[in-house]
C-alpha positions as CSV (number, residue, x, y, z in Angstrom):
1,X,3.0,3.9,29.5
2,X,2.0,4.9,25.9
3,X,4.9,6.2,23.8
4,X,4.4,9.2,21.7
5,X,6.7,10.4,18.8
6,X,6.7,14.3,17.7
7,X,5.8,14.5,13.8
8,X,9.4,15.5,13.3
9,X,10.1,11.8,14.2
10,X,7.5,10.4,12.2
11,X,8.3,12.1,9.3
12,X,12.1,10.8,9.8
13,X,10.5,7.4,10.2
14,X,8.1,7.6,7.3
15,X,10.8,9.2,4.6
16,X,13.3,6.2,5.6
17,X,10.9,3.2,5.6
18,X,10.2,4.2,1.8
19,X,14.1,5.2,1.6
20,X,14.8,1.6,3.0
21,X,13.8,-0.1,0.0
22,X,14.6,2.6,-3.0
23,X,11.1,1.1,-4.2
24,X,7.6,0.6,-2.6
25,X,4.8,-1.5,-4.3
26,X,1.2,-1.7,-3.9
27,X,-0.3,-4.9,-4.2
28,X,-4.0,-6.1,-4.8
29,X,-5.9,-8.4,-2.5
30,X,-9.4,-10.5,-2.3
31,X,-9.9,-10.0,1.2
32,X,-7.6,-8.9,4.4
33,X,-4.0,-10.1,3.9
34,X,-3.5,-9.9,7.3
35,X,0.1,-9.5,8.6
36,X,1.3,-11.9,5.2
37,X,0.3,-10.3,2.5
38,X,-2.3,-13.1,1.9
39,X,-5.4,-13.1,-0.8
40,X,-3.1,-11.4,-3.3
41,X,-4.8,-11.7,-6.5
42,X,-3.0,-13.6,-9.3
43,X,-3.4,-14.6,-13.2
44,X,-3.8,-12.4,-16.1
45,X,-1.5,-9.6,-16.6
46,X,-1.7,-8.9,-12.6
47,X,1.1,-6.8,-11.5
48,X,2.4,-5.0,-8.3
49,X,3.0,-1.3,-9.1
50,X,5.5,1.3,-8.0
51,X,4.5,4.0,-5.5
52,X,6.1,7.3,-5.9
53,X,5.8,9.3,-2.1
54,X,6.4,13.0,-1.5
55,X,8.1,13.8,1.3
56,X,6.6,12.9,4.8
57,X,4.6,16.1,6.3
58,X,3.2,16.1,9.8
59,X,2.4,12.1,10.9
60,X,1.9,10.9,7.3
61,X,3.4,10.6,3.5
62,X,1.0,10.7,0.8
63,X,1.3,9.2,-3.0
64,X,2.6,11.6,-5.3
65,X,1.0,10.0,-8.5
66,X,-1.3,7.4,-9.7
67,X,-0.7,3.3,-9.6
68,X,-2.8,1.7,-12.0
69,X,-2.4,-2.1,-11.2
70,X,-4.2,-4.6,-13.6
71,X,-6.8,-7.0,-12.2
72,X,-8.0,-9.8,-14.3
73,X,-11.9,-10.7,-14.6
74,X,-13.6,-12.2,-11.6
75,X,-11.8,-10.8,-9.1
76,X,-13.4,-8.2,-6.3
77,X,-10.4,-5.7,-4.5
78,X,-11.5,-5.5,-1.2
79,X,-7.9,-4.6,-0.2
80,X,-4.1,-2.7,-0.8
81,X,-1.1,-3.9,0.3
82,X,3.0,-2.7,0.2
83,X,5.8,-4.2,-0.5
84,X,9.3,-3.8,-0.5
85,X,9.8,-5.5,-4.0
86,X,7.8,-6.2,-7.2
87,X,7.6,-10.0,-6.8
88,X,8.2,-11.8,-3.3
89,X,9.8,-9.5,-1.0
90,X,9.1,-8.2,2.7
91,X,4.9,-7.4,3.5
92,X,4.9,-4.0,4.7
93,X,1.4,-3.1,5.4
94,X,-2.4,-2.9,4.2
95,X,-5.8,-0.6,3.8
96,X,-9.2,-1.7,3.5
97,X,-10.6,0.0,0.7
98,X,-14.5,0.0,-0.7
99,X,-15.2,-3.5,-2.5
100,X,-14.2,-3.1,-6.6
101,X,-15.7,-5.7,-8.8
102,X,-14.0,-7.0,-12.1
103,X,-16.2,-9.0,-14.4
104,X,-14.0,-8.3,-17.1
105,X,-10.2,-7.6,-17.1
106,X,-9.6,-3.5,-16.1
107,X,-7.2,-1.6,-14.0
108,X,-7.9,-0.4,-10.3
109,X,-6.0,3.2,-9.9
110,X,-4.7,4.1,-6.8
111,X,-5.0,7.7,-6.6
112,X,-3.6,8.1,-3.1
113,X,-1.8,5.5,-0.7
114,X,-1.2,7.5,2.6
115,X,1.5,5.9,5.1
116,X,0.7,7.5,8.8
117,X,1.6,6.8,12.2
118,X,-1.5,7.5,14.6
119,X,-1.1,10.4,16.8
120,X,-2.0,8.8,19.5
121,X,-1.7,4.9,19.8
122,X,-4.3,2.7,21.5
């Protein structure tokens, strides 16, 4: 038997995972970092950024301003991940986002980072 939570729920659940850790980061990868946060990329002035959320509404909590994260050259973002802190810390989750190519150093902004709980798991 499926469980299924109300969005009241979710939004409780969604507001305290970001509450848990005062701070959430979004991270840069090379390809799918799985359930580890792997393929993070590295070198250069590469830097996790801080996410700011607005409050959770229905089954999701959306980004309430722009992350710009610095990628050095030759790398291609293929994916997002959070974090609970800015270096090390506890994987918290990833997107797959449309391939972004660096040939030189430049900054990949993330405009919007949605955290959602499906309406109806599979």
């Amino acid at each position: 038997m499926a469980q299924e939570f109300t969005n009241t729920a979710k939004q409780v659940m969604l507001d305290q995972l970001v509450a848990n850790y005062t701070t959430v980061y979004v991270s840069a990868h090379t390809g799918s970092p799985a359930l580890t946060g792997a393929l993070e990329v590295t070198g250069g002035t590469y830097a996790r950024q801080a996410l700011s959320y607005n409050a959770a509404s229905g089954n999701s909590k959306t980004t309430s301003a722009t992350a710009t994260i610095p990628i050095p050259s030759g790398n291609t973002v293929a994916w997002l991940g959070l974090w609970s802190l800015a270096s090390g810390g506890v994987f918290l989750g990833q997107v797959d986002i449309a391939d972004e190519v660096f040939g030189s150093d430049g900054n990949l902004d993330v405009t919007a980072f949605t955290l959602a709980l499906d309406q109806d798991p599979a």
